[in-house]
N, C-alpha and C positions, 0 to 999 in steps of 0.2 A: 564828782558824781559821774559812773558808768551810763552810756545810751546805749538803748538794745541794740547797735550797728557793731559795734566795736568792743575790745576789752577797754578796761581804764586803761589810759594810757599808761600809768605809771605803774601798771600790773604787768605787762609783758617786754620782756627782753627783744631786742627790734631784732637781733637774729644775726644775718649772714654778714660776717666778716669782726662783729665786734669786740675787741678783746678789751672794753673798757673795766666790765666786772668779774675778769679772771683774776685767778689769784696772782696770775705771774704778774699782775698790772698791779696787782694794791703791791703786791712787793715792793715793787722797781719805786713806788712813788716815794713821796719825804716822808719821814715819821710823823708830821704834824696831822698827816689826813689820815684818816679813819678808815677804813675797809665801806664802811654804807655810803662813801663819796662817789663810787666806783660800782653802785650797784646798777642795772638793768633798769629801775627805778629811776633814780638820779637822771640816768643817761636819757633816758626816753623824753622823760620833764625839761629836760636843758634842751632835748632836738625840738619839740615842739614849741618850748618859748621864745628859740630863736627864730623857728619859724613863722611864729605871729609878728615878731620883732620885725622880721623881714617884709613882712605884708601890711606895717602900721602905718596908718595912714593913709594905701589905697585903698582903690574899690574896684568891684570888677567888672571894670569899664575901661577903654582906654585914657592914658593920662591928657595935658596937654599936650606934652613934648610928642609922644606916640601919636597924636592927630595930626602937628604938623609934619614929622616926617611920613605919614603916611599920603596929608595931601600934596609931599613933595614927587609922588610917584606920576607916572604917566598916565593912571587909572586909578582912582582915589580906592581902596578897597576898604574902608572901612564901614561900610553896609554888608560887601560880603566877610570880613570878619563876622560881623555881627550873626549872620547867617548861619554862619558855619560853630560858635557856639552854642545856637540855640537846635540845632540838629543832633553833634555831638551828648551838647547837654541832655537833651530826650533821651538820646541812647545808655546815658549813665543811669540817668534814675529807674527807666525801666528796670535796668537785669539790676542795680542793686536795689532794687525793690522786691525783684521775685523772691515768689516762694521755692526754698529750695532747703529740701531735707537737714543738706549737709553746713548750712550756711544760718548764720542768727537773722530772721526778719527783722525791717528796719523801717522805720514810717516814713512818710516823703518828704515828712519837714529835717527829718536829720539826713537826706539824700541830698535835700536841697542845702544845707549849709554847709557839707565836701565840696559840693559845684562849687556853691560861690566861693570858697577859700581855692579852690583850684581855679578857677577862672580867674581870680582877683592875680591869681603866683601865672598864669599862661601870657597876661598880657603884660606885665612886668617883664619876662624871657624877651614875649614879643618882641618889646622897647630895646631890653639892653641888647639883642642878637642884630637887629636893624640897627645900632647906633654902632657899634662896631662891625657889622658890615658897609657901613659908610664910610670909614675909615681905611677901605682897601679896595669898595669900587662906586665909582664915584655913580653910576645909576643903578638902585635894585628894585627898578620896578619889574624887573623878570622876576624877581624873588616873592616879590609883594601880593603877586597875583597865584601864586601858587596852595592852592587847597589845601594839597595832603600837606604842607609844610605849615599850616596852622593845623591840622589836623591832628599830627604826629606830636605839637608842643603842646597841646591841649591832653593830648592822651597821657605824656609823658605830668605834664603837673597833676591831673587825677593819681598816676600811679606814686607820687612823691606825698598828696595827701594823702591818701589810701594805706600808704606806708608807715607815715607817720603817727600816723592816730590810729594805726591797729587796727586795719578796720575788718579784719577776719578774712580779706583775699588778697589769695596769694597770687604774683605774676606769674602766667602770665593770663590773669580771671580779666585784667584790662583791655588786653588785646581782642580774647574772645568776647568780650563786652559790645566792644566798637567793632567786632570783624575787621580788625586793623592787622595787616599785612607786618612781621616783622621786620623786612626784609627792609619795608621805609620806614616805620618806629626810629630805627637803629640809630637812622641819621642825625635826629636830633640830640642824641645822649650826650657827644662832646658838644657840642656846641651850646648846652645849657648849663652843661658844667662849665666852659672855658667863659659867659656871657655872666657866668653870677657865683663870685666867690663867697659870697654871706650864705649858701647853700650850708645847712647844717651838715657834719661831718657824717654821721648816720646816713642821712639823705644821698651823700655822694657814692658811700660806700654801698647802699642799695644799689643805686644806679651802676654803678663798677658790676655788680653782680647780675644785674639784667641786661645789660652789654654781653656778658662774657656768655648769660645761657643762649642769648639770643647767637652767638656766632659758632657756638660747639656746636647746639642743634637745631634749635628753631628757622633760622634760617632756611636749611637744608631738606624742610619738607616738602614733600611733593607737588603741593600746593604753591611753591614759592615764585616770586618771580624770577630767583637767581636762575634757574636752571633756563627759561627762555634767553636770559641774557647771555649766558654762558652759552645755548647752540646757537645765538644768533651770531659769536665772536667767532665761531670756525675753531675755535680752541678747545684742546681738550679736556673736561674737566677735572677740576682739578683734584688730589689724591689727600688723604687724610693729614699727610707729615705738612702738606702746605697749607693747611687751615687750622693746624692745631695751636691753642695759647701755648704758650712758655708754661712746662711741667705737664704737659698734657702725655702721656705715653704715645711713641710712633714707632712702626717698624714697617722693614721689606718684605716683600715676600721671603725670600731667604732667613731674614730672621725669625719670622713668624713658621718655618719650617724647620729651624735650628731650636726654638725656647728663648732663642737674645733676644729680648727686647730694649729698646734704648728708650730714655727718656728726655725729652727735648730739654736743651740748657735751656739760661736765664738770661746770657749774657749780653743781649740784644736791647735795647732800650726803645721804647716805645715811641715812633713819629709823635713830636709834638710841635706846633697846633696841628692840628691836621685840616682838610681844604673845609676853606669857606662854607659858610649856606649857599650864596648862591653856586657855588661849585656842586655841590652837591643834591642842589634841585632845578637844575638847569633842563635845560628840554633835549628831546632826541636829538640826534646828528644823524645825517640820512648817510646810510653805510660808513659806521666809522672803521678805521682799518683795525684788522683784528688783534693787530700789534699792541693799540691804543686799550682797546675794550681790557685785554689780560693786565696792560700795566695799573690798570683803574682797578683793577681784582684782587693782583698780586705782584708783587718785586720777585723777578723771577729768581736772582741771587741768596731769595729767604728761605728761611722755614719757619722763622716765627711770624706769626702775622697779626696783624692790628684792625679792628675793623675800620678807622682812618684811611687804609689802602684799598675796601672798596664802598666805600660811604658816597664816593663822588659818579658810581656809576649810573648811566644815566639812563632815561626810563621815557 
């Protein structure tokens, strides 16, 4: 049974990137499966059970494990946790409560049970990102105190239930939700993918596609932080062929005065892992040299770029 927040789940094809119900896919499979195994249906049904699969058994609260490592920090942050859910959380249900022409109204008891399945999937990340960031530095109470870095995982699990269950907004309706800056969103995408392989294949592949709009252009608006960061490095910003993905179209001026346009190879393979959490929410450094600042932006030897290469820059 459909809620006026969302389609049925098992009514809409979850969209970008999935080639589970084309035809070239029922081809390639065995004779023994049927064409409706491979439907848009099927697939949506299987992301969502694994993702309750995923979430069985919590709640959305921290675990035990997550309490002690948290009172293992220097400043116990699990009140401001708590804080900082219950502020984000106001900011969900407001906008997806508004009335808004273009969008189905949605009561607050079906707002409220997105929260708590996103909250219940935020503190889960929480756990498994902190458990594996202990495994590489032995204090992250620099890490633990950081705001926007619950902020950022909090927004990011709304935008995977959001996804998941169809809920009629599209990214980036999240960001404008929260007034959340893409520019740190960003930072958490790997590292919630690299912290939690049970992440439904759907689920990652959104996330792959909210990555990639956030660094072609979201990043890049006016509004962003990049460009403070960039005139504080004395460097110069940087040109289209050095921020473009792999298949993205670039040219010179010359070429763009000739008709050649080239298009970037593939041949490059993607940094992986890329830096830490705490790498990546670490605090300013008082005049870092501007050598540093561009190598945290870009490998000056590239043209394909990864947003791993400046996820670690610092703020």
């Amino acid at each position: 049974m459909s809620t006026p927040g969302d389609t049925m789940v098992t009514d809409s094809p979850k969209g970008e990137g999935s080639s589970m119900g084309t035809p070239g896919a029922v081809r390639r499979s065995s004779g023994s499966r049927s064409q409706g195994d491979f439907t848009p249906l099927s697939t949506a049904t299987k992301s969502v059970a694994r993702l309750q699969a995923l979430l069985a058994g919590r709640q959305p609260g921290p675990s035990d494990a997550l309490i002690q490592i948290l009172q293992t920090c220097t400043n116990d942050p699990t009140d401001k946790i708590k804080q900082i859910v219950e502020i984000v959380g106001e900011k969900f249900r407001t906008e997806f409560t508004r009335q808004n022409l273009n969008l189905p109204t949605v009561p607050p008891d079906y707002a409220n049970q997105r929260l708590q399945l996103a909250v219940t999937l935020f503190y889960k990340f929480v756990e498994n990102i902190f458990q594996n960031e202990k495994t590489l530095h032995k204090n992250i109470s620099h890490l633990a105190v950081k705001d926007i870095f619950y902020e950022c995982t909090l927004a990011c699990s709304l935008e995977i239930i959001i996804y998941s269950y169809n809920c009629q907004r599209k990214f980036p309706w999240i960001l404008n939700a929260l007034n959340m800056k893409p520019f740190y969103f960003v930072r958490v995408i790997e590292l919630i993918v690299r912290s939690q392989d049970q992440l439904p294949r759907d689920a990652v592949k959104h996330l792959n596609m909210v990555e990639q709009k956030i660094i072609e252009s979201l990043i890049w608006k006016s509004d962003s932080p990049i460009w403070e960061v960039l005139t504080n490095s004395g460097e110069e910003f940087p040109k289209f062929e050095d921020t473009a993905l792999p298949g993205n179209m670039v040219y010179t001026e010359e070429q763009a005065a000739s008709g050649n346009f080239l298009h970037k190879p593939k041949t490059e393979p993607l940094q992986s892992p890329g830096p830490s959490a705490v790498e990546r929410f670490q605090s300013p450094v008082a005049n870092p040299p501007t050598s540093e600042i561009r190598k945290q932006l870009f490998k000056p030897s590239q043209t394909t770029k990864h947003l791993s290469e400046y996820q670690s820059i610092e703020y």
